[in-house]
N, CA and C atoms as an extended XYZ file, in Angstrom:
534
Properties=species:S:1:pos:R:3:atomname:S:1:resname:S:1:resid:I:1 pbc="F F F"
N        27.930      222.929       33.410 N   UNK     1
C        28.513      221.810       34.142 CA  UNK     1
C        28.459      220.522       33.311 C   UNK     1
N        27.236      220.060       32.789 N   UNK     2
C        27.183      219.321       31.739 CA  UNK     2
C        28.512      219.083       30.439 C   UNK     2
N        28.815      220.140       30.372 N   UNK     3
C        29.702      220.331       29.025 CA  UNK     3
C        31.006      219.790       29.882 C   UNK     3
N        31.380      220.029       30.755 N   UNK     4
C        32.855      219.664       31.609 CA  UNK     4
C        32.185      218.307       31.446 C   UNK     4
N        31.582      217.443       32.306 N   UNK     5
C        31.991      216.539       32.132 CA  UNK     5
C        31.386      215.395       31.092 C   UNK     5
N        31.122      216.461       30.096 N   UNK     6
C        31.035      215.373       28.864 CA  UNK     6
C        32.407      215.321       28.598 C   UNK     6
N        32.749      216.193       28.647 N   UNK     7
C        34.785      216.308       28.304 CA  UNK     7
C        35.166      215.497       28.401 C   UNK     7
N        34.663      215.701       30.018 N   UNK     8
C        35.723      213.996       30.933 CA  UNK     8
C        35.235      212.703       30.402 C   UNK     8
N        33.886      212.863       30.321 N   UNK     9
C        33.661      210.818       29.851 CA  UNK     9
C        34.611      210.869       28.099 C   UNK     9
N        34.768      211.888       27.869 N   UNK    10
C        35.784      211.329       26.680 CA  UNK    10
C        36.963      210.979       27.163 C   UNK    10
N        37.783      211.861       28.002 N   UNK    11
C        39.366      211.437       28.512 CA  UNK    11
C        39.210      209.999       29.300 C   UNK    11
N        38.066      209.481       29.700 N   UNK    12
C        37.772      208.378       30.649 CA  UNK    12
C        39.112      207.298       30.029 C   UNK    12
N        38.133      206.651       28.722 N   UNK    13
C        38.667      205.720       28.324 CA  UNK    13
C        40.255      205.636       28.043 C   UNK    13
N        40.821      206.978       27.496 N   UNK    14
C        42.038      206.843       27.124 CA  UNK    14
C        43.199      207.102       28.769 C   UNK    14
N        42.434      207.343       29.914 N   UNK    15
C        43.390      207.242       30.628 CA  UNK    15
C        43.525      206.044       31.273 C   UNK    15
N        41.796      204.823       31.320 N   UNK    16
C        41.993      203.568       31.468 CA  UNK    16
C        43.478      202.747       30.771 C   UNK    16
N        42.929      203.473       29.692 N   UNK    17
C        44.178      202.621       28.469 CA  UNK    17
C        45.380      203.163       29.073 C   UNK    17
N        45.398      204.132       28.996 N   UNK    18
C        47.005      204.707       28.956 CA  UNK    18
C        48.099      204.197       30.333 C   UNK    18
N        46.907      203.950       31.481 N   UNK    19
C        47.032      203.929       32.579 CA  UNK    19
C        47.754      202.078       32.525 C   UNK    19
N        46.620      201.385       32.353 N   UNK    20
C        47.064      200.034       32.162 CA  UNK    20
C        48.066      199.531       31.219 C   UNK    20
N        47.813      200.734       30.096 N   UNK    21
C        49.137      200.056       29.373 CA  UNK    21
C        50.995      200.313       29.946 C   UNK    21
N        50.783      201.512       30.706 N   UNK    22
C        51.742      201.698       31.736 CA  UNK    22
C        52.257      200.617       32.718 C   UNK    22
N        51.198      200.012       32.872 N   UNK    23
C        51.541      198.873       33.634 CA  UNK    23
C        51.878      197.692       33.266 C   UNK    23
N        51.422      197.115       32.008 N   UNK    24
C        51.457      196.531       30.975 CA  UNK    24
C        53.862      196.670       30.674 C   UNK    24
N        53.548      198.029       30.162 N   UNK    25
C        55.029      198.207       29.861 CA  UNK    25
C        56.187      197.774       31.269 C   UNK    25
N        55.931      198.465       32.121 N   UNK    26
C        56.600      198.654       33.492 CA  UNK    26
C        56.768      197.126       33.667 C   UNK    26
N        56.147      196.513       33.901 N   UNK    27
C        55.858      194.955       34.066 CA  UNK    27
C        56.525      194.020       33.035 C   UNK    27
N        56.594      194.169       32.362 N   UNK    28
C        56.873      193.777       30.652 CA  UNK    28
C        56.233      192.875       30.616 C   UNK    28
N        54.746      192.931       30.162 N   UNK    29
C        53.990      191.874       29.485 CA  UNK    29
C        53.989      191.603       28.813 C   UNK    29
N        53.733      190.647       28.082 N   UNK    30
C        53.235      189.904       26.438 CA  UNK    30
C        54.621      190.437       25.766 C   UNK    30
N        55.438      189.444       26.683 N   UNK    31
C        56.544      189.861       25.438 CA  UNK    31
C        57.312      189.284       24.024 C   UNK    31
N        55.807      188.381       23.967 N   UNK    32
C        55.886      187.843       22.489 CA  UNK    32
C        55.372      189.293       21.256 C   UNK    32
N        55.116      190.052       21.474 N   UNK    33
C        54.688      191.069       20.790 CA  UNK    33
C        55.204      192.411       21.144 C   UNK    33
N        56.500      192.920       22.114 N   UNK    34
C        57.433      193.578       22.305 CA  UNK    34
C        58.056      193.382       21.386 C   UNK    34
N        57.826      193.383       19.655 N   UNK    35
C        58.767      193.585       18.806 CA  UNK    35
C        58.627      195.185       18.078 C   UNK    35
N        59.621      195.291       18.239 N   UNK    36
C        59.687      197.296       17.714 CA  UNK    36
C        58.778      196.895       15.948 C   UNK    36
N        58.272      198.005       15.701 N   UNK    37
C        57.670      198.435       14.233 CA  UNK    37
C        58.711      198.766       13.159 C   UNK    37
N        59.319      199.184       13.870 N   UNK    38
C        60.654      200.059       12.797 CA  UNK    38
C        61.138      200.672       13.816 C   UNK    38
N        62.861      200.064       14.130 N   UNK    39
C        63.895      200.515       15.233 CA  UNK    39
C        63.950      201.965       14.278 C   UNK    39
N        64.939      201.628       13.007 N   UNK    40
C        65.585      203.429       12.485 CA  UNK    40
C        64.287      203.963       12.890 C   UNK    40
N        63.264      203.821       12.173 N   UNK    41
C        62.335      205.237       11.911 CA  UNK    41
C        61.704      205.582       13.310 C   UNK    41
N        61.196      204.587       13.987 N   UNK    42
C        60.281      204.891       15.224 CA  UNK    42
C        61.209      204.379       17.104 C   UNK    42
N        62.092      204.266       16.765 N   UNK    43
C        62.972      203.902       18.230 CA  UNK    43
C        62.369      202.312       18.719 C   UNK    43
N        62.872      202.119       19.572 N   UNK    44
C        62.582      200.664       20.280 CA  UNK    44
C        61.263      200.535       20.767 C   UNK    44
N        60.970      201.834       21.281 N   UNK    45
C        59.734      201.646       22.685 CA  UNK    45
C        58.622      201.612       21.776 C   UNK    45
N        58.487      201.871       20.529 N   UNK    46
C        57.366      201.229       19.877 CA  UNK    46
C        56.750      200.508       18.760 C   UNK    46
N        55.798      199.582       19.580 N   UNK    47
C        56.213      197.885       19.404 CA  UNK    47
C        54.715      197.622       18.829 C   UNK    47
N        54.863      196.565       18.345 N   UNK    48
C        53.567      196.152       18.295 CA  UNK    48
C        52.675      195.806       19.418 C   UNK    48
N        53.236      195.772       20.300 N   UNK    49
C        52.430      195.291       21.845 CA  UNK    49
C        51.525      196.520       22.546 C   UNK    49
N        52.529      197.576       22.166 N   UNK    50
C        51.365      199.070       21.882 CA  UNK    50
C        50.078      198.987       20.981 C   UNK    50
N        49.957      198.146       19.355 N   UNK    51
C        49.216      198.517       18.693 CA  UNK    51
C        47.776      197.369       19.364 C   UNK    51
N        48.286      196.293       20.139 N   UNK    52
C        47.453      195.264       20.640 CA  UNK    52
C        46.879      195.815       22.159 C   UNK    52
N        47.798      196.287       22.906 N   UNK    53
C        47.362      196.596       24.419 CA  UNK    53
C        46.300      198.106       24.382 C   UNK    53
N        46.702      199.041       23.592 N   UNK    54
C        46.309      199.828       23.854 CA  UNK    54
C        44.724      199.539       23.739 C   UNK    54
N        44.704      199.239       22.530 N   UNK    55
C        43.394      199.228       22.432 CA  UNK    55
C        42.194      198.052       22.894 C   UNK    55
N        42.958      197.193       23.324 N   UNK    56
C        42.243      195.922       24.492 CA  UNK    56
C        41.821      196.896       26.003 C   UNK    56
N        43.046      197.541       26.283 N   UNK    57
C        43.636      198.147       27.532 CA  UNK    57
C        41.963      199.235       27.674 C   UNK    57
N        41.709      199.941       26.305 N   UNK    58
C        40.617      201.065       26.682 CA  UNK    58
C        39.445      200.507       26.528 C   UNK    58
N        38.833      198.996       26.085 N   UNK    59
C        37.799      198.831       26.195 CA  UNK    59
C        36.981      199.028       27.723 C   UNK    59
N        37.731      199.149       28.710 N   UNK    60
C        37.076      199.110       30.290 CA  UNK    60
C        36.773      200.353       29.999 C   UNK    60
N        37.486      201.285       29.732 N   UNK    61
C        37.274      202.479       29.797 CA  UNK    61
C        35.937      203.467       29.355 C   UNK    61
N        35.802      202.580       27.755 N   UNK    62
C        34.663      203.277       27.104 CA  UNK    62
C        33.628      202.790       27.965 C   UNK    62
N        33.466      201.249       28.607 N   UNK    63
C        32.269      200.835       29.393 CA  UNK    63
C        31.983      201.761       30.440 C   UNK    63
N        33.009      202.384       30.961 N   UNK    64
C        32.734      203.195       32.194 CA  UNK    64
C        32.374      204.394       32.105 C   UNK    64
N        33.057      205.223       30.737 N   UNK    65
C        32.313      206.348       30.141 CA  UNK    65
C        30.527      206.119       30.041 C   UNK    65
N        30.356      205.281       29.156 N   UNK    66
C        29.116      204.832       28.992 CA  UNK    66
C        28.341      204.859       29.779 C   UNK    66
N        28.633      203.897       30.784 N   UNK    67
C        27.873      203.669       32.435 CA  UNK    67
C        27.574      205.176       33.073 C   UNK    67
N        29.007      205.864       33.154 N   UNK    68
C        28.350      207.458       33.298 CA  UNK    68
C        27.484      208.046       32.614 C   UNK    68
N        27.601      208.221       31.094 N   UNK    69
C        27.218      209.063       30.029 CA  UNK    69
C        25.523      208.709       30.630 C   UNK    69
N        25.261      207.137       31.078 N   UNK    70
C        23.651      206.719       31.048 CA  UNK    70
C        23.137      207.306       32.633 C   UNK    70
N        23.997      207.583       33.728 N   UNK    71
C        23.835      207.498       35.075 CA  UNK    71
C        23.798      209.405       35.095 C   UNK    71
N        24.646      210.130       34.374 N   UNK    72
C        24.021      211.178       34.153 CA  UNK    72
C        23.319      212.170       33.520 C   UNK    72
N        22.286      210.952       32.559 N   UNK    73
C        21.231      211.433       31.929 CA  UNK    73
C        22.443      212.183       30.861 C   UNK    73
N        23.482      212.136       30.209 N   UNK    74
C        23.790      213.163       28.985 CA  UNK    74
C        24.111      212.329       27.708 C   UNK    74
N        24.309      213.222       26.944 N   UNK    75
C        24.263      212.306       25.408 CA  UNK    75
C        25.095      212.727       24.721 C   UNK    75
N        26.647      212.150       24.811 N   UNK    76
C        27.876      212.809       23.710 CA  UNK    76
C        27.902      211.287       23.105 C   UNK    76
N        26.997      210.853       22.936 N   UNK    77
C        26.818      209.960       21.940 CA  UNK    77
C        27.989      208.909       21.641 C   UNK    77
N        28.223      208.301       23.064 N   UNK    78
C        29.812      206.819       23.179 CA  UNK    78
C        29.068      205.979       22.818 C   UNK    78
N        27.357      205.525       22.386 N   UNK    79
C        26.599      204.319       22.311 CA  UNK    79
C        26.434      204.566       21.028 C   UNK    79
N        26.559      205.132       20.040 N   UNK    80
C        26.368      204.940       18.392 CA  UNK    80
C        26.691      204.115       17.865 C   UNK    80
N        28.004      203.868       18.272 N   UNK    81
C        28.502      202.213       17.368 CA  UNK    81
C        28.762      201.287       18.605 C   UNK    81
N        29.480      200.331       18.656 N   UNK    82
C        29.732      198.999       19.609 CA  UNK    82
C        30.585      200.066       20.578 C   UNK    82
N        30.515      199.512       21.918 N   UNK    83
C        31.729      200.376       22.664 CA  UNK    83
C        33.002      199.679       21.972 C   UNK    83
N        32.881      198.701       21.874 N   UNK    84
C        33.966      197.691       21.587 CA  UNK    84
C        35.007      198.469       20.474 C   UNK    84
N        34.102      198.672       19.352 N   UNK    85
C        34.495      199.056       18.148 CA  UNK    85
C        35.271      200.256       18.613 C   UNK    85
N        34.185      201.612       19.127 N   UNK    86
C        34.951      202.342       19.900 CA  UNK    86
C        36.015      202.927       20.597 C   UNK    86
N        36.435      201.455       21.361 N   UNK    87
C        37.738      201.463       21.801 CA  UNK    87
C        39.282      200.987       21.188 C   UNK    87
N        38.900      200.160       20.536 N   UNK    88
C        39.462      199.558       19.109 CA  UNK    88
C        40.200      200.895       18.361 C   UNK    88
N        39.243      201.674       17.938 N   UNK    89
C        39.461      202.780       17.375 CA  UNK    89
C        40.279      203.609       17.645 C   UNK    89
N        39.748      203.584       19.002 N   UNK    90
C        40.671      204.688       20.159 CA  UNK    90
C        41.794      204.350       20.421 C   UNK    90
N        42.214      202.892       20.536 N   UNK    91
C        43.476      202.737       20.246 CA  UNK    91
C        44.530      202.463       19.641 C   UNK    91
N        43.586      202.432       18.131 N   UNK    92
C        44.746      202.301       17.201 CA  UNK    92
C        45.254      203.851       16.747 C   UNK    92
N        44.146      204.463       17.088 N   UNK    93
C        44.723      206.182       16.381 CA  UNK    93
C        45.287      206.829       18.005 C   UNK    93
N        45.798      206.608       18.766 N   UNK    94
C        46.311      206.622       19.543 CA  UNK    94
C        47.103      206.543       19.606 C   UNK    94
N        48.019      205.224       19.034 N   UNK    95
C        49.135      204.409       18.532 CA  UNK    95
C        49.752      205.620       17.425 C   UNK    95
N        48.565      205.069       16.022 N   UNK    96
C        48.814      205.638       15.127 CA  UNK    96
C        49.507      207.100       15.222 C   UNK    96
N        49.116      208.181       16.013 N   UNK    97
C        49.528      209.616       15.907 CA  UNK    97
C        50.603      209.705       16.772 C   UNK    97
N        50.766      208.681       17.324 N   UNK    98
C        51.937      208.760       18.454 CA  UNK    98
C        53.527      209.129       17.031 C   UNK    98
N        53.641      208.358       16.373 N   UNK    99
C        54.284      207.826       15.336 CA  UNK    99
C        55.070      208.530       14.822 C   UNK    99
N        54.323      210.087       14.496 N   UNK   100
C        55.104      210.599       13.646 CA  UNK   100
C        56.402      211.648       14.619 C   UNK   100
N        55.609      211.843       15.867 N   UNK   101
C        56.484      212.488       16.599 CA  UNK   101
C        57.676      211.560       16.890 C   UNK   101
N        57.466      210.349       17.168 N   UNK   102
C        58.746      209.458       17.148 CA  UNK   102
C        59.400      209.743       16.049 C   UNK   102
N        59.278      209.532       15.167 N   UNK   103
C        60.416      210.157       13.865 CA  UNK   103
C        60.552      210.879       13.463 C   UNK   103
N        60.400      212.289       13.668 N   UNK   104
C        60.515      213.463       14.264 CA  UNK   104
C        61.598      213.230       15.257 C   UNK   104
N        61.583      212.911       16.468 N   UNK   105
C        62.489      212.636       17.528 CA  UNK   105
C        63.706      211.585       16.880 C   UNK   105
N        63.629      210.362       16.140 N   UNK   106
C        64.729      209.393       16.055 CA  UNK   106
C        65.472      210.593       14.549 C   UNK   106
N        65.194      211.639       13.996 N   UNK   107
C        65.466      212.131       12.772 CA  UNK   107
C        66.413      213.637       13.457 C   UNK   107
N        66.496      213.784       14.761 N   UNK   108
C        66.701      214.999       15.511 CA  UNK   108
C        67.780      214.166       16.459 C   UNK   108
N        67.891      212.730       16.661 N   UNK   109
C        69.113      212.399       17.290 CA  UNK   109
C        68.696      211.918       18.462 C   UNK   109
N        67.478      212.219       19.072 N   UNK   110
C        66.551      212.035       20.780 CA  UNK   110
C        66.058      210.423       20.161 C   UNK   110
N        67.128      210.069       21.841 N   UNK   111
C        66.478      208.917       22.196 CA  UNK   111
C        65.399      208.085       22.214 C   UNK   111
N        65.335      207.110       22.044 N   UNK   112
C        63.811      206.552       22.453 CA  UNK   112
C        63.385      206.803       23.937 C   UNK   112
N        62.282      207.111       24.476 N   UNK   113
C        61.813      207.416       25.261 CA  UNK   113
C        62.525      209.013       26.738 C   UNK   113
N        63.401      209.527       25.738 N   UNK   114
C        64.269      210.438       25.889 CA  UNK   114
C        63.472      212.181       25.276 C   UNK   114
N        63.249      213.006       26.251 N   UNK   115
C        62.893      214.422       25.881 CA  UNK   115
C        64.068      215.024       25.415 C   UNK   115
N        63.560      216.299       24.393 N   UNK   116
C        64.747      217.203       23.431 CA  UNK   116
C        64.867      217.920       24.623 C   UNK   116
N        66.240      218.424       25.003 N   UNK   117
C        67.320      219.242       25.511 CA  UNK   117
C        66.765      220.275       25.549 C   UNK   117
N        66.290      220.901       24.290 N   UNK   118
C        65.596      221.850       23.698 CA  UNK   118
C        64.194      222.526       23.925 C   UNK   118
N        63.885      223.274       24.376 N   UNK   119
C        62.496      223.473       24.492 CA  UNK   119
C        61.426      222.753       25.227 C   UNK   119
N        62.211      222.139       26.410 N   UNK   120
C        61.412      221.509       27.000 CA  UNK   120
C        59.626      221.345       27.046 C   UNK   120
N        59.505      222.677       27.230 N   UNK   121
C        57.860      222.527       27.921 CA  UNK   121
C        57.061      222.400       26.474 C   UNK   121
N        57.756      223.136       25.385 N   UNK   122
C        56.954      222.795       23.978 CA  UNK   122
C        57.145      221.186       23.987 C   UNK   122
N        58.374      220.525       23.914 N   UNK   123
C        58.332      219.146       23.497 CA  UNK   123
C        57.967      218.114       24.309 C   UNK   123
N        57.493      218.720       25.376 N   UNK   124
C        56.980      217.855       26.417 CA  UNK   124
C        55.025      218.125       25.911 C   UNK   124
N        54.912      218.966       25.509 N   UNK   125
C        52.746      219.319       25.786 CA  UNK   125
C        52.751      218.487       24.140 C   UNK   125
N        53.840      219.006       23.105 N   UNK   126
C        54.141      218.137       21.818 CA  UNK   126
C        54.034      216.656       21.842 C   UNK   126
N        54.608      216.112       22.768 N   UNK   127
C        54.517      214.532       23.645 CA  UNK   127
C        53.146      214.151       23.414 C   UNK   127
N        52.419      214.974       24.519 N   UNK   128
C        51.232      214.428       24.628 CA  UNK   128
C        50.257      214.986       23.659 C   UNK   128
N        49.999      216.058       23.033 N   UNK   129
C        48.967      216.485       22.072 CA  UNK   129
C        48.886      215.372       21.339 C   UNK   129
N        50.384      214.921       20.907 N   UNK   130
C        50.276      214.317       19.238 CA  UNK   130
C        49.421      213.104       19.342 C   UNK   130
N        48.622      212.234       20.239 N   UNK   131
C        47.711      211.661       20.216 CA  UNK   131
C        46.640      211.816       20.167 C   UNK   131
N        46.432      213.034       21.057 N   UNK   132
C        45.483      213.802       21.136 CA  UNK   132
C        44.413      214.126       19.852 C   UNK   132
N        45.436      214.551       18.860 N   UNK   133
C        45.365      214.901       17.373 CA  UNK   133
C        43.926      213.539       16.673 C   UNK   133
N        44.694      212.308       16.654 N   UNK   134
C        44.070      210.692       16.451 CA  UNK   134
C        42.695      210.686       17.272 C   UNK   134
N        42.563      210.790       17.842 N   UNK   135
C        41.548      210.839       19.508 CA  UNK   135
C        40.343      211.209       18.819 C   UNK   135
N        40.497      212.776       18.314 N   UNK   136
C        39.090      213.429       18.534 CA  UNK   136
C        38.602      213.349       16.794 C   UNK   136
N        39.570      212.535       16.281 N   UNK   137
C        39.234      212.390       14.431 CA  UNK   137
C        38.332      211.105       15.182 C   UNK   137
N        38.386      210.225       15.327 N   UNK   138
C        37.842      209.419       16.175 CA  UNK   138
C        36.576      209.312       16.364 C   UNK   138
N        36.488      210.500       17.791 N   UNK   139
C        35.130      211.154       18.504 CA  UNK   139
C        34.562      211.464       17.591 C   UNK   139
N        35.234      212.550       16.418 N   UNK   140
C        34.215      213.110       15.422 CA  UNK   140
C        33.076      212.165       14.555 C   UNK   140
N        33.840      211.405       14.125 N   UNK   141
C        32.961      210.552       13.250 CA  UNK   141
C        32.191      209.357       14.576 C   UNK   141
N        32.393      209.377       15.507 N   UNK   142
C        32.126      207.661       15.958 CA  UNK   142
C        31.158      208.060       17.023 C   UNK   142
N        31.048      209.487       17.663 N   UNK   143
C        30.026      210.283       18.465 CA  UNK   143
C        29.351      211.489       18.313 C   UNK   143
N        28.463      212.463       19.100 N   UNK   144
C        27.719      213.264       18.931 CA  UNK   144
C        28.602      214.574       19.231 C   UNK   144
N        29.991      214.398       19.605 N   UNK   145
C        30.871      215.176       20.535 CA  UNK   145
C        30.970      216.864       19.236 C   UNK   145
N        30.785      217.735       19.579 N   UNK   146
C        30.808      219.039       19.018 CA  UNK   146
C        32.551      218.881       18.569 C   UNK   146
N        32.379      220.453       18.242 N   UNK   147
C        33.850      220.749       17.804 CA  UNK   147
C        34.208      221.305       19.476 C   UNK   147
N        33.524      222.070       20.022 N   UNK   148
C        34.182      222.869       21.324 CA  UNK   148
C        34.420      221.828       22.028 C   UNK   148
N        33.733      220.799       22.287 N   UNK   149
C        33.893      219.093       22.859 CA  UNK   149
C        35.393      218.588       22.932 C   UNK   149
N        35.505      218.711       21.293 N   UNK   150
C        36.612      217.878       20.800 CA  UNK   150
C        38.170      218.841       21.325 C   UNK   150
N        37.703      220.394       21.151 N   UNK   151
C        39.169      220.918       21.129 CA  UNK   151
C        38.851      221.144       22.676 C   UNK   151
N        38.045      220.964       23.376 N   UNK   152
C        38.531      221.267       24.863 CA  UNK   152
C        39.347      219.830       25.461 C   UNK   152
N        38.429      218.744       24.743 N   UNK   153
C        39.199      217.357       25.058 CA  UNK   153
C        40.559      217.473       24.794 C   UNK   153
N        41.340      218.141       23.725 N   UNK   154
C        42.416      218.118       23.436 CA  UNK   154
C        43.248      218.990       24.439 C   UNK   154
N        42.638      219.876       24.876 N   UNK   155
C        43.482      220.764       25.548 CA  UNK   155
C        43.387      220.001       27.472 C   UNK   155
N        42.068      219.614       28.017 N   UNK   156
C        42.192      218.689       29.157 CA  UNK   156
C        42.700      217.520       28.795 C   UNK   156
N        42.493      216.988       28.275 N   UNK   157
C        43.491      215.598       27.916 CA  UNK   157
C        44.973      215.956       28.050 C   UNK   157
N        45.413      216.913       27.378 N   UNK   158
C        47.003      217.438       27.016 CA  UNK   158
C        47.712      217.751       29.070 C   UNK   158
N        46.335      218.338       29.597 N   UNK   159
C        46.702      218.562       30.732 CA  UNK   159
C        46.557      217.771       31.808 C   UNK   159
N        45.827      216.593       31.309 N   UNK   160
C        45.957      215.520       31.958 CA  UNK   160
C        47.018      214.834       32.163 C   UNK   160
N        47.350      214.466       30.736 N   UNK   161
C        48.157      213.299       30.563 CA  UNK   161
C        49.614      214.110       30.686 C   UNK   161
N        50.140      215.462       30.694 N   UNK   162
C        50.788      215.497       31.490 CA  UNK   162
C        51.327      215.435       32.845 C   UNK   162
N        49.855      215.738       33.654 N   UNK   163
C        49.891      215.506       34.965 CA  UNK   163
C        49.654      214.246       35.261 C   UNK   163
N        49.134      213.256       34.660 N   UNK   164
C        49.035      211.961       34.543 CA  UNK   164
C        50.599      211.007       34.641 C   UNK   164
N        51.426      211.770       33.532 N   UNK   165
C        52.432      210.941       33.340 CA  UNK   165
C        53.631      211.252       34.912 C   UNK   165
N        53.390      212.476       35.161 N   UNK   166
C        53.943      212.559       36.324 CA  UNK   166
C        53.768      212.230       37.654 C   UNK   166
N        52.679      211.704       37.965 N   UNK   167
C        52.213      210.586       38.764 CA  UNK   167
C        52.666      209.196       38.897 C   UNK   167
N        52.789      209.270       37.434 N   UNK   168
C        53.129      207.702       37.191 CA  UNK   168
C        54.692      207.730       37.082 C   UNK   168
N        55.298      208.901       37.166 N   UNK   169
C        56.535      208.780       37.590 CA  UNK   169
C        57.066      208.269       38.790 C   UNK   169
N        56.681      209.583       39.382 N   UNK   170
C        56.297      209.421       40.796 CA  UNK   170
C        55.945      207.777       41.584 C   UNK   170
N        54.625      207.187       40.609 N   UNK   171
C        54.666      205.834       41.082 CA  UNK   171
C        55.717      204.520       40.674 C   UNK   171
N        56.773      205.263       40.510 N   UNK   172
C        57.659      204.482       39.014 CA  UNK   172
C        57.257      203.539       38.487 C   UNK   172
N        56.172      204.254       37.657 N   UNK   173
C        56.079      202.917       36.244 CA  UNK   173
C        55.991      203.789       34.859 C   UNK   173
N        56.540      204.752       35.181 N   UNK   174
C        57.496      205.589       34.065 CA  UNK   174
C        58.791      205.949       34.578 C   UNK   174
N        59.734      206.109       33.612 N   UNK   175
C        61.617      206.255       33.425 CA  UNK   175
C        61.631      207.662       33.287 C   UNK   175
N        60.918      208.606       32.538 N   UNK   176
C        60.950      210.207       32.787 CA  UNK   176
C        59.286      210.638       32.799 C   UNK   176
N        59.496      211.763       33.745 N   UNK   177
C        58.551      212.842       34.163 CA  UNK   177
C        57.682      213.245       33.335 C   UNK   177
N        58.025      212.982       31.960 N   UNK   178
C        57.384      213.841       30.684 CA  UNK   178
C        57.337      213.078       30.029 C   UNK   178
């Protein structure tokens, strides 16, 4: 039981982030920093306001991991370095791995914020892994988190944040399901 939800205090922070930065977008905040990175290579929807929110967005998150990690006596090790730093981290390689699947997608003809025609359910779990990927390079070096830690995080995270994003459809403060 322990091992589940060390899992979870890892997905904590990144669904704080992911969650607020949803709202963040939907809303259109800070739109002095809604400037795209590179329209050709990476599409519109990502901006520098991603490389700033995200990772402001997950500092609540790691605090609340933490607050658990101490309230149920376990040790995947979120207190090694600053949470701060932590989250910082978490959201720039977050950002960062998002990236290449965007150009991948703008190099295949798919829209910005638009799923391939093609293979749906691969390019939809593809969606969400590819952060996933950034995440647990992360965990590895910055906590105590194992390897079975890291690849189960990848695989509940993947099944999160799909069921995640469809919620937030649902709540419309996402434009597609996936």
């Amino acid at each position: 039981m322990n091992f589940l939800l060390e899992v979870f205090l890892l997905l904590i922070p990144l669904v704080f982030g992911g969650v607020l930065h949803m709202v963040v977008v939907t809303l259109d905040l800070c739109k002095f920093i809604k400037i795209p990175i590179n329209t050709a290579a990476f599409g519109k929807n990502k901006t520098y306001r991603g490389f700033v929110a995200m990772p402001l967005l997950t500092i609540p998150g790691v605090y609340t991991a933490l607050w658990m990690e101490r309230s149920f006596d376990l040790d995947i090790g979120l207190s090694i370095y600053n949470p701060i730093i932590l989250a910082i981290a978490l959201g720039i390689f977050y950002c960062l791995f998002e990236l290449p699947n965007s150009y991948i997608k703008r190099r295949k003809g798919i829209e910005p914020g638009k799923m391939s025609k093609e293979n749906i359910l691969f390019h939809s779990v593809l969606d969400q892994v590819d952060s996933g990927f950034g995440l647990i390079i992360v965990y590895y070096f910055m906590t105590k988190a194992s390897i079975i830690h890291l690849l189960s995080f990848l695989v509940m995270g993947t099944v999160i944040h799909l069921l995640l994003n469809y919620v937030l459809y649902l709540l419309k403060l996402r434009k597609e399901p996936m």
